[in-house]
Predicted model as a PDB file, atoms N, CA, C, CB and O in Angstrom, pLDDT in the B-factor column:
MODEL        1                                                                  
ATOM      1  N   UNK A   1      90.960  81.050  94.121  1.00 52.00           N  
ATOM      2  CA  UNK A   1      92.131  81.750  93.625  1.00 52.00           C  
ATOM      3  C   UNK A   1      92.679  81.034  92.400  1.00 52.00           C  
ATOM      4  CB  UNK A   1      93.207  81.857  94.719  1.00 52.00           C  
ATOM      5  O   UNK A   1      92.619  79.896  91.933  1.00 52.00           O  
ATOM      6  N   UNK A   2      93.172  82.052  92.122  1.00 72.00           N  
ATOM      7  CA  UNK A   2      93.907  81.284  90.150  1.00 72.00           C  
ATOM      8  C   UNK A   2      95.816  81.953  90.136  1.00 72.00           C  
ATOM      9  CB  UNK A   2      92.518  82.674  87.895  1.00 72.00           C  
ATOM     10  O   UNK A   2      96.534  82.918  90.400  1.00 72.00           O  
ATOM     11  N   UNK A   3      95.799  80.933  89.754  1.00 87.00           N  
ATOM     12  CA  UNK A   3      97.433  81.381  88.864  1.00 87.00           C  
ATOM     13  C   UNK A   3      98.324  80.439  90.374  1.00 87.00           C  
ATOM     14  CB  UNK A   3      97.974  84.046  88.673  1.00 87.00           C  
ATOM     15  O   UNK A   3      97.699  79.565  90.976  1.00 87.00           O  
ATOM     16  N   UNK A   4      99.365  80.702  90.661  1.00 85.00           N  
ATOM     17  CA  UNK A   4     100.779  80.301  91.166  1.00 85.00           C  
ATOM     18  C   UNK A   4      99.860  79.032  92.647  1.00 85.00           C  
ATOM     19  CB  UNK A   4     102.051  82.250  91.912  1.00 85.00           C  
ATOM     20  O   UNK A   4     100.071  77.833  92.828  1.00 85.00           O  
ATOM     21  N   UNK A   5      98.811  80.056  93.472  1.00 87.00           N  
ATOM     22  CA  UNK A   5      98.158  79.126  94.728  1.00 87.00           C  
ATOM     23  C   UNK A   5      97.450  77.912  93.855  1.00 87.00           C  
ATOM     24  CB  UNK A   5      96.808  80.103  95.836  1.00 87.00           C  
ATOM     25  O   UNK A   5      97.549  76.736  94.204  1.00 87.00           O  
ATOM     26  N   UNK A   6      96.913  78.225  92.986  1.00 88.00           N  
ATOM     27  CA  UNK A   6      95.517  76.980  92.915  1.00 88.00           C  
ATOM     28  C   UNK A   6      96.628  75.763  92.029  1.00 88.00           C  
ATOM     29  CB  UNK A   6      93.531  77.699  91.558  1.00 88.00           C  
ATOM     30  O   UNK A   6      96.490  74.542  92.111  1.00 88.00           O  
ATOM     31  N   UNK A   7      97.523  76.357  91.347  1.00 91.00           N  
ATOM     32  CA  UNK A   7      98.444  75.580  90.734  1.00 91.00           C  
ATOM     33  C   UNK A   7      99.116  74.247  91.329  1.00 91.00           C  
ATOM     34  CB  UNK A   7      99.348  76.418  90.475  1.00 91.00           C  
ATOM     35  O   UNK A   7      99.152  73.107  90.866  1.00 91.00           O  
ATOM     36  N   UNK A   8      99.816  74.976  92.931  1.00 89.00           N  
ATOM     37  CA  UNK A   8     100.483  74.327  93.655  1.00 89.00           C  
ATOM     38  C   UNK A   8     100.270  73.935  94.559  1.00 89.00           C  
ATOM     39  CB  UNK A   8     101.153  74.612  93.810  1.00 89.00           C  
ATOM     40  O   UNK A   8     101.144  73.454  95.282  1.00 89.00           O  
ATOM     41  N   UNK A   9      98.450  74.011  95.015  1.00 91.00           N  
ATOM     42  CA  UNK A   9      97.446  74.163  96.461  1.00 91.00           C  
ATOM     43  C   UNK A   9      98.329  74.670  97.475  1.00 91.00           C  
ATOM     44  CB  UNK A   9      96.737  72.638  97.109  1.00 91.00           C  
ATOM     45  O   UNK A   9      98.920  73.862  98.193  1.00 91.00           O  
ATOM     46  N   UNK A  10      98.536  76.238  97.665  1.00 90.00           N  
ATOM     47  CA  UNK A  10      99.002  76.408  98.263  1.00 90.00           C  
ATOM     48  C   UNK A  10      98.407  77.315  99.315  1.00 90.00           C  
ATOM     49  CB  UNK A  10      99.800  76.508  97.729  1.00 90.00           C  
ATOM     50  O   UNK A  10      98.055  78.453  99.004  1.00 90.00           O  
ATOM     51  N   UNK A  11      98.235  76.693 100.988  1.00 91.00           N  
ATOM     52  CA  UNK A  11      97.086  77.294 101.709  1.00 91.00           C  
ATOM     53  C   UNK A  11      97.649  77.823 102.574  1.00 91.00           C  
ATOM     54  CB  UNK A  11      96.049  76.535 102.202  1.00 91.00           C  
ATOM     55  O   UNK A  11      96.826  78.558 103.118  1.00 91.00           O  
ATOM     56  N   UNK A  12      99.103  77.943 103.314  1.00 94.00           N  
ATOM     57  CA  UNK A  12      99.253  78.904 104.309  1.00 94.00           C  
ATOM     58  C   UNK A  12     100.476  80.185 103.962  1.00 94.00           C  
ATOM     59  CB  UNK A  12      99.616  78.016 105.635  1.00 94.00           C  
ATOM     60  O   UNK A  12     101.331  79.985 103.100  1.00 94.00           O  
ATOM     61  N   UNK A  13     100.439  81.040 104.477  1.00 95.00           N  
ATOM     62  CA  UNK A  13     101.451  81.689 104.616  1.00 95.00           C  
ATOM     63  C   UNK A  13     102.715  81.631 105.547  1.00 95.00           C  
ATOM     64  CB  UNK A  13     100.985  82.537 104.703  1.00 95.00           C  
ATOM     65  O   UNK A  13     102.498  82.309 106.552  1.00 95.00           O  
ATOM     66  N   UNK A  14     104.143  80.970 105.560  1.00 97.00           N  
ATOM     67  CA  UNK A  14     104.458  81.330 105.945  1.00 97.00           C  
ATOM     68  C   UNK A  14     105.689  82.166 106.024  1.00 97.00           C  
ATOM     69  CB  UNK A  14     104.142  80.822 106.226  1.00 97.00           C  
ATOM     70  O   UNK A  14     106.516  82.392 106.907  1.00 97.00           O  
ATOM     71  N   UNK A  15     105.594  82.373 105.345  1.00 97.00           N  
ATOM     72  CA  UNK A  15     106.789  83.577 105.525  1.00 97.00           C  
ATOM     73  C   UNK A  15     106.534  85.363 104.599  1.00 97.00           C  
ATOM     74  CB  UNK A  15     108.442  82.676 104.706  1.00 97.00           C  
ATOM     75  O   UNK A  15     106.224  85.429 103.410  1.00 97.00           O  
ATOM     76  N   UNK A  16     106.684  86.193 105.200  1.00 96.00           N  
ATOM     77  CA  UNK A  16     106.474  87.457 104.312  1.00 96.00           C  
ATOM     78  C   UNK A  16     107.546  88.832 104.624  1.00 96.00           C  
ATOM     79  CB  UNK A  16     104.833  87.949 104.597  1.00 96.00           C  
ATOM     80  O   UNK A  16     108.436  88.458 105.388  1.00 96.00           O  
ATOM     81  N   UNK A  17     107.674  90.083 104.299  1.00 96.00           N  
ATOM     82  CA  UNK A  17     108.607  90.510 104.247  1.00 96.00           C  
ATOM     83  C   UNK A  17     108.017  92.152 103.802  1.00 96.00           C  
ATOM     84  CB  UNK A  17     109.518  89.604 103.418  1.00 96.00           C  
ATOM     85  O   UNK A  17     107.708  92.456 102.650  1.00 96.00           O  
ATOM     86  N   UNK A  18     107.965  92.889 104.735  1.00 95.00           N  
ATOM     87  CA  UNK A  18     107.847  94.331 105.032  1.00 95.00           C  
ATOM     88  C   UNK A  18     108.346  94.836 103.530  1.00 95.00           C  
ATOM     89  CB  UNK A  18     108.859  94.894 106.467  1.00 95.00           C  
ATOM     90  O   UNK A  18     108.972  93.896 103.040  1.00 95.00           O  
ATOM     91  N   UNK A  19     108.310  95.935 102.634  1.00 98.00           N  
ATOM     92  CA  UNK A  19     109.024  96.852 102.259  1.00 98.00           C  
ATOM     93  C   UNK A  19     108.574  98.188 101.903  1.00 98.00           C  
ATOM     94  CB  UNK A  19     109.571  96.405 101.443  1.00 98.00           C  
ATOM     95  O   UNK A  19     107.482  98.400 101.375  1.00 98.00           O  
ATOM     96  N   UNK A  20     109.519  99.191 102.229  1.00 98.00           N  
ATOM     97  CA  UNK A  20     109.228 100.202 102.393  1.00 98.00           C  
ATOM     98  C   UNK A  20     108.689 100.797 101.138  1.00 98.00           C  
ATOM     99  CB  UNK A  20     110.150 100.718 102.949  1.00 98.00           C  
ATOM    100  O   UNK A  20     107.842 101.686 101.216  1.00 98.00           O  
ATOM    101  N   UNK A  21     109.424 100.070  99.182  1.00 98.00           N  
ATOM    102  CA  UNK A  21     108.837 100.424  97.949  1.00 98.00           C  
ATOM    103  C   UNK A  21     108.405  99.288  97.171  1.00 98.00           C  
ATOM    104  CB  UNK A  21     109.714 101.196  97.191  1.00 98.00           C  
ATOM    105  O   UNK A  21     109.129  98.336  97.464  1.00 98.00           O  
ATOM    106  N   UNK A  22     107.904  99.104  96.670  1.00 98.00           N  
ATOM    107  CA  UNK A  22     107.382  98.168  95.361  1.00 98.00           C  
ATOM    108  C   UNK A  22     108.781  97.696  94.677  1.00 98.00           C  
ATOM    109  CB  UNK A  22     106.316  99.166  94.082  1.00 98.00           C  
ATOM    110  O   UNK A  22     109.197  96.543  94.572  1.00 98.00           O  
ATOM    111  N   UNK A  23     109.494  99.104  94.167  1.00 98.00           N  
ATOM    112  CA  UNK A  23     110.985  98.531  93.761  1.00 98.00           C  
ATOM    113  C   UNK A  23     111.951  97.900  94.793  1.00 98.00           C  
ATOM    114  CB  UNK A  23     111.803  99.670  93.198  1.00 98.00           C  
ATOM    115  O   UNK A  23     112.802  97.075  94.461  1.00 98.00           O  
ATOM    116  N   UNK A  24     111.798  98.272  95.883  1.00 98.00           N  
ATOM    117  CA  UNK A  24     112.634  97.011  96.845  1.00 98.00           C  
ATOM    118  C   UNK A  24     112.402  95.572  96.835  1.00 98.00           C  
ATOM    119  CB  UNK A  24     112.420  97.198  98.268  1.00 98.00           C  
ATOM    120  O   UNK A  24     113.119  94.620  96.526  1.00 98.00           O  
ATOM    121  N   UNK A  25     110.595  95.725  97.473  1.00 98.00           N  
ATOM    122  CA  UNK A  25     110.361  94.413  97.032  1.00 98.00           C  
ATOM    123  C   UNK A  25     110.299  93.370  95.775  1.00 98.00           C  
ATOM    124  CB  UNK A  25     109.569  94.386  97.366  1.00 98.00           C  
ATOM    125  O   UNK A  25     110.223  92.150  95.915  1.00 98.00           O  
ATOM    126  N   UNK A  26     110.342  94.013  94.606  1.00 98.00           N  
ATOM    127  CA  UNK A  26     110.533  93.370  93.824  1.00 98.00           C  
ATOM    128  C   UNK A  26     112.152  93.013  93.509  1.00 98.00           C  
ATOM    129  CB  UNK A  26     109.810  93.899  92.983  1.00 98.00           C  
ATOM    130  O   UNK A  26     112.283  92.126  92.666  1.00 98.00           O  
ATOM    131  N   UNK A  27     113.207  93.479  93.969  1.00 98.00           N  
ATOM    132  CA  UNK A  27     114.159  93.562  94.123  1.00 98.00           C  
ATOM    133  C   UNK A  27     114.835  92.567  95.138  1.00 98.00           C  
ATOM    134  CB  UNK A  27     114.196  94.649  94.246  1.00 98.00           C  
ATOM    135  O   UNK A  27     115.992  92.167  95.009  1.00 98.00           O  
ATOM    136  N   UNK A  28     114.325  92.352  95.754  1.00 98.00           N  
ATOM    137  CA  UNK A  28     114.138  91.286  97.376  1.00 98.00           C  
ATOM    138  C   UNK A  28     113.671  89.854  96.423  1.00 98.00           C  
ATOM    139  CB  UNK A  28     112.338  92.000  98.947  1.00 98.00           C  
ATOM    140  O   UNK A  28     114.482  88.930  96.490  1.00 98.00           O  
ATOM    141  N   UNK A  29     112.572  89.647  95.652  1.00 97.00           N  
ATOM    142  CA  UNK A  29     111.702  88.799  95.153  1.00 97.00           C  
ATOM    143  C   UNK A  29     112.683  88.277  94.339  1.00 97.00           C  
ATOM    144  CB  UNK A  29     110.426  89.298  94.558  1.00 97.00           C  
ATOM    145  O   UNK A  29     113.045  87.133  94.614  1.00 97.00           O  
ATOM    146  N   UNK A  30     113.403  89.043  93.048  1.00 98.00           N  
ATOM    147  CA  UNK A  30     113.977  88.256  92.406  1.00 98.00           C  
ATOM    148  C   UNK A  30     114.975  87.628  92.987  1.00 98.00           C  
ATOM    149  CB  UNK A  30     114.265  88.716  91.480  1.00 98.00           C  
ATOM    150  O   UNK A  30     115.325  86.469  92.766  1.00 98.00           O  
ATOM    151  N   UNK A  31     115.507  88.486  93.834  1.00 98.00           N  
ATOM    152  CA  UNK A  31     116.752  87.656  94.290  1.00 98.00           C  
ATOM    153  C   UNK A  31     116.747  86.135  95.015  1.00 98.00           C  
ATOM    154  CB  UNK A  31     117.407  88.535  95.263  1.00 98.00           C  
ATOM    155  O   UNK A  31     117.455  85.133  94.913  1.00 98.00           O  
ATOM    156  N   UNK A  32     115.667  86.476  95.732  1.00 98.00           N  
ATOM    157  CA  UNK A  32     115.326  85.521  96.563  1.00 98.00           C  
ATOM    158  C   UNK A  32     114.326  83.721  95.896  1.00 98.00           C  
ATOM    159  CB  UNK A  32     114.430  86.569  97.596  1.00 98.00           C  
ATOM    160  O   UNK A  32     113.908  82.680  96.402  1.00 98.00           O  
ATOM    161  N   UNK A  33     114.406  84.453  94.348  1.00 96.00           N  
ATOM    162  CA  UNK A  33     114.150  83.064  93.140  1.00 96.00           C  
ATOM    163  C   UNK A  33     115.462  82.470  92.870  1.00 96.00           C  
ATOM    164  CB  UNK A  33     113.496  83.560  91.449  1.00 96.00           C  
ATOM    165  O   UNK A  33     115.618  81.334  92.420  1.00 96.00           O  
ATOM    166  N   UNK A  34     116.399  83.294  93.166  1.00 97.00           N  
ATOM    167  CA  UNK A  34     117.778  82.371  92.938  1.00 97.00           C  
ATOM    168  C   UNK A  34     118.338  81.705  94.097  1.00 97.00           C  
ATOM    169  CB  UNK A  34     118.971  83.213  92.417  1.00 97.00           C  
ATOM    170  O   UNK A  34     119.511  81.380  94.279  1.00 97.00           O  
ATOM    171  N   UNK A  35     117.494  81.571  94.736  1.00 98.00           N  
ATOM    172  CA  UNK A  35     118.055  81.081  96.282  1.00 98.00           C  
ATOM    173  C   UNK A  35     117.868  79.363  95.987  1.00 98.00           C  
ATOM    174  CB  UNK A  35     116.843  81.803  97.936  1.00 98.00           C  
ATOM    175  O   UNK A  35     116.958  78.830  95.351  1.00 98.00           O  
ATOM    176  N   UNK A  36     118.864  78.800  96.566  1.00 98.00           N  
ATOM    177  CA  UNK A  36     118.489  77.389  96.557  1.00 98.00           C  
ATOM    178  C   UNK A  36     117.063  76.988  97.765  1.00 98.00           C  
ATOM    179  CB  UNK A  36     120.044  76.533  96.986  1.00 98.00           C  
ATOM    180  O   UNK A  36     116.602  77.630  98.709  1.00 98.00           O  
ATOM    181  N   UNK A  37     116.775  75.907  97.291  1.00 97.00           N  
ATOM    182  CA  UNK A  37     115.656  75.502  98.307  1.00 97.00           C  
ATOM    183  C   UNK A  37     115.717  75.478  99.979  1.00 97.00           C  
ATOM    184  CB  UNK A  37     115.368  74.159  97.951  1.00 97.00           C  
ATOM    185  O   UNK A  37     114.896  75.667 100.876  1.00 97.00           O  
ATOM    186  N   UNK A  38     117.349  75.093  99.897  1.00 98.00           N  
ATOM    187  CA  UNK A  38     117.448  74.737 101.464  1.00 98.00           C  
ATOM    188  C   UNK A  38     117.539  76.314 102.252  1.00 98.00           C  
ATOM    189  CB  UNK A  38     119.059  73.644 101.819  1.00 98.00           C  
ATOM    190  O   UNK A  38     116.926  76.647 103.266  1.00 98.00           O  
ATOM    191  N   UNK A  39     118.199  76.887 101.695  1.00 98.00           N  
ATOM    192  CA  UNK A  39     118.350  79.158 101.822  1.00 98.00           C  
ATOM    193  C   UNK A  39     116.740  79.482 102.325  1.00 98.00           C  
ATOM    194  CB  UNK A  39     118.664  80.437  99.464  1.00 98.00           C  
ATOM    195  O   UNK A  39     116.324  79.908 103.403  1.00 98.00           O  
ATOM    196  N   UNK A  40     116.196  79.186 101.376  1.00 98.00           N  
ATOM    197  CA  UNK A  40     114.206  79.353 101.543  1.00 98.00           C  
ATOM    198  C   UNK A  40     114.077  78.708 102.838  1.00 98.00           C  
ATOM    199  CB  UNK A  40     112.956  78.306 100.178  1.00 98.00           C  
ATOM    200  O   UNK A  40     113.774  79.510 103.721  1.00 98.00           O  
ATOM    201  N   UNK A  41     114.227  77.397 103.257  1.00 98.00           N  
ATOM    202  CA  UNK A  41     113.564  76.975 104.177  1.00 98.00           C  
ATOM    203  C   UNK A  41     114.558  77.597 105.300  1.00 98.00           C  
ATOM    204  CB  UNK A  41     113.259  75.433 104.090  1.00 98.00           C  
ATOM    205  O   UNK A  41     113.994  78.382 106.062  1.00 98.00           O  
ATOM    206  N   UNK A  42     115.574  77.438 105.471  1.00 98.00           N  
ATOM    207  CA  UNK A  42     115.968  78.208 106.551  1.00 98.00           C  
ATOM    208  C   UNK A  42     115.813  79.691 106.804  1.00 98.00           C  
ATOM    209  CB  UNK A  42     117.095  77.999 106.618  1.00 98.00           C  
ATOM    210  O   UNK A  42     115.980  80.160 107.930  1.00 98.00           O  
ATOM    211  N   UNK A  43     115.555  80.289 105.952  1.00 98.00           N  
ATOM    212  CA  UNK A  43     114.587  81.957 105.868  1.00 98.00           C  
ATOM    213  C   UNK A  43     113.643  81.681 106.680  1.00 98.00           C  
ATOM    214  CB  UNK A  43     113.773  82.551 104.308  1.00 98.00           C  
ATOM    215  O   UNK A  43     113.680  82.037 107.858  1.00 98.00           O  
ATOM    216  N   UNK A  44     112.648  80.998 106.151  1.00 98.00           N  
ATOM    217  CA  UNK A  44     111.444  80.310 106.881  1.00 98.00           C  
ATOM    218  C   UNK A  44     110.997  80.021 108.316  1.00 98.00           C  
ATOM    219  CB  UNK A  44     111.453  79.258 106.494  1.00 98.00           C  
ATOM    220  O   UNK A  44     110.053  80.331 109.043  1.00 98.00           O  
ATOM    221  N   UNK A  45     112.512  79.018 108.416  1.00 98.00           N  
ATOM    222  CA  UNK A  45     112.606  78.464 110.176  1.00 98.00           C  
ATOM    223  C   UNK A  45     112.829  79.660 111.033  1.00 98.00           C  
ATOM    224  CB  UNK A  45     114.042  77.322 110.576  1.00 98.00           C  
ATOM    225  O   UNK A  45     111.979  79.948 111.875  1.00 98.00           O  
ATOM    226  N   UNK A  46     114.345  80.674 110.826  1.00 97.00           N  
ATOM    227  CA  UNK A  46     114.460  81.641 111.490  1.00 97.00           C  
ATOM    228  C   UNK A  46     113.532  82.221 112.155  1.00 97.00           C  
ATOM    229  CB  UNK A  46     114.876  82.280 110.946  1.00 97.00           C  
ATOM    230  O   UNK A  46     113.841  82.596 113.286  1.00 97.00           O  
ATOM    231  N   UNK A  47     112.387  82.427 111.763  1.00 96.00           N  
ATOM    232  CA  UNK A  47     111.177  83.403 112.206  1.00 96.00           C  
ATOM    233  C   UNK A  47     110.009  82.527 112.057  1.00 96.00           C  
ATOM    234  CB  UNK A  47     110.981  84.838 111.256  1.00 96.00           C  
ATOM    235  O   UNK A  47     109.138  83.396 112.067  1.00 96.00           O  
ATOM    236  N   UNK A  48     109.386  81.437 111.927  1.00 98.00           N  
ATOM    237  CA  UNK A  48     108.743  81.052 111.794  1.00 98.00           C  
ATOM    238  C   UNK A  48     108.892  79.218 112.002  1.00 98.00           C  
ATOM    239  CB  UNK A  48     108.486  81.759 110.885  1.00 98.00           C  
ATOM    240  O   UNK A  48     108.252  78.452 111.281  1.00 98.00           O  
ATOM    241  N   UNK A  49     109.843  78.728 113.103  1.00 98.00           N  
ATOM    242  CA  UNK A  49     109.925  77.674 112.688  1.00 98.00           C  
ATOM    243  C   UNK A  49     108.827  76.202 112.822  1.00 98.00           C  
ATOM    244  CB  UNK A  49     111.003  77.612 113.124  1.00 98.00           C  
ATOM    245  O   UNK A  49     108.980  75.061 112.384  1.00 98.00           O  
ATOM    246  N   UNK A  50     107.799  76.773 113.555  1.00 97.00           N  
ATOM    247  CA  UNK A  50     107.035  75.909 113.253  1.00 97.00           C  
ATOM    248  C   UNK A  50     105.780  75.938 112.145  1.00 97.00           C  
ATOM    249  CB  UNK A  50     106.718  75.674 114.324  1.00 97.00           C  
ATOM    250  O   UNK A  50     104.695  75.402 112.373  1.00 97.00           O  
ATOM    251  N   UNK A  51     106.099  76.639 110.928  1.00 97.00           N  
ATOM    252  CA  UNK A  51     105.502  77.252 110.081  1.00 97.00           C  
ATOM    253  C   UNK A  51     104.006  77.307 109.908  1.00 97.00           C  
ATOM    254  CB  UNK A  51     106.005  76.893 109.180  1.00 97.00           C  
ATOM    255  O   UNK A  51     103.293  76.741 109.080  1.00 97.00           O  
ATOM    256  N   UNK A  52     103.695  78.168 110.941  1.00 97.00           N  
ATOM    257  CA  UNK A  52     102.360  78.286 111.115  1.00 97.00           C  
ATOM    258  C   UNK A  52     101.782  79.382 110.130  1.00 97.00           C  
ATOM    259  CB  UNK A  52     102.093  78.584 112.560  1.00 97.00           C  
ATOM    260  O   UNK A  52     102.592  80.102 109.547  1.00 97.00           O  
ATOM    261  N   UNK A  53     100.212  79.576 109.878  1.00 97.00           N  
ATOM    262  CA  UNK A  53      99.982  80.621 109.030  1.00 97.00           C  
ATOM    263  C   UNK A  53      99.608  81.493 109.700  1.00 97.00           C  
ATOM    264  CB  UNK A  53      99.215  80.468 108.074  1.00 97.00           C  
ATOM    265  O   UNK A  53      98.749  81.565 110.580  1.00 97.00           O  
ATOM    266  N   UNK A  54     100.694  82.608 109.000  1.00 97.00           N  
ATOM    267  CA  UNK A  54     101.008  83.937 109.232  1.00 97.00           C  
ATOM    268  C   UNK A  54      99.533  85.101 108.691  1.00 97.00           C  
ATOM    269  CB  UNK A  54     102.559  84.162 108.301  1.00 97.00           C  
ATOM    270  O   UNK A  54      99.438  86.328 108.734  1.00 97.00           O  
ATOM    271  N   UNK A  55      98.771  84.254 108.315  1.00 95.00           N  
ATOM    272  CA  UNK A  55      97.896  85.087 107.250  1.00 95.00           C  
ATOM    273  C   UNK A  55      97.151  85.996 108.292  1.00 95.00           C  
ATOM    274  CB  UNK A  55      96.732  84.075 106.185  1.00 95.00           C  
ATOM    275  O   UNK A  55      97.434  87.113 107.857  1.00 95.00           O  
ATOM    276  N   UNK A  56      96.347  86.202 109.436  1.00 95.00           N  
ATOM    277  CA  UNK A  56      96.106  86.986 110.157  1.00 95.00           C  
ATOM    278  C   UNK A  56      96.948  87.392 110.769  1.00 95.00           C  
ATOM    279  CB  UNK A  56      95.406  86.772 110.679  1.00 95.00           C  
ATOM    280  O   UNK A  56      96.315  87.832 111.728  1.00 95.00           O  
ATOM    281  N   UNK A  57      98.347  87.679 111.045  1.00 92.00           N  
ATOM    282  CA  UNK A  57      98.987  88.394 110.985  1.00 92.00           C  
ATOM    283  C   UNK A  57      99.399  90.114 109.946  1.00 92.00           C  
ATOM    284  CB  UNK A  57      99.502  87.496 111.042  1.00 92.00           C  
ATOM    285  O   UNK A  57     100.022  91.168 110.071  1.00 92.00           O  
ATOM    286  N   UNK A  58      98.740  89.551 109.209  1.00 91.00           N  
ATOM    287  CA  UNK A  58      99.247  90.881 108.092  1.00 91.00           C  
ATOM    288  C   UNK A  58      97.207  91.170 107.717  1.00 91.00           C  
ATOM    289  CB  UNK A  58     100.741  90.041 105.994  1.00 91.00           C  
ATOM    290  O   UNK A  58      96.863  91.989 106.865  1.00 91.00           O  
ATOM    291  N   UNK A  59      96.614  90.699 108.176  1.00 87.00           N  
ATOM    292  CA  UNK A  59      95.081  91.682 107.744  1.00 87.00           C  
ATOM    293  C   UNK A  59      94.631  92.443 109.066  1.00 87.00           C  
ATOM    294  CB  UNK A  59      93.504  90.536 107.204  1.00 87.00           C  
ATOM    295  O   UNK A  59      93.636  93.168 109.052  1.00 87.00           O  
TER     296      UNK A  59                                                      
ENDMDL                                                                          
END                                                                             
């Protein structure tokens, strides 16, 4: 993989987020770049707190 993963080796998923349009989710996305770090990780814990990968979950 190239661009944002191979940049930052980034190998699991955990956290992701349903939406019903492309414009929501991108709408969800930006907002959620202005979030401070600690906002992210507690997003994270809520549903996922032992942050396992989610990646067979969503294929």
């Amino acid at each position: 993989m190239q661009g944002f993963t191979k940049q930052y080796g980034v190998h699991r998923l955990v956290w992701y987020e349903a939406h019903e349009t492309m414009e929501s989710a991108t709408t969800r996305e930006k907002a959620l770049k202005n979030w401070n770090r600690a906002w992210k990780i507690e997003l994270i814990e809520k549903t996922n707190p032992a942050w396992k990968d989610l990646y067979d979950e969503i294929i």
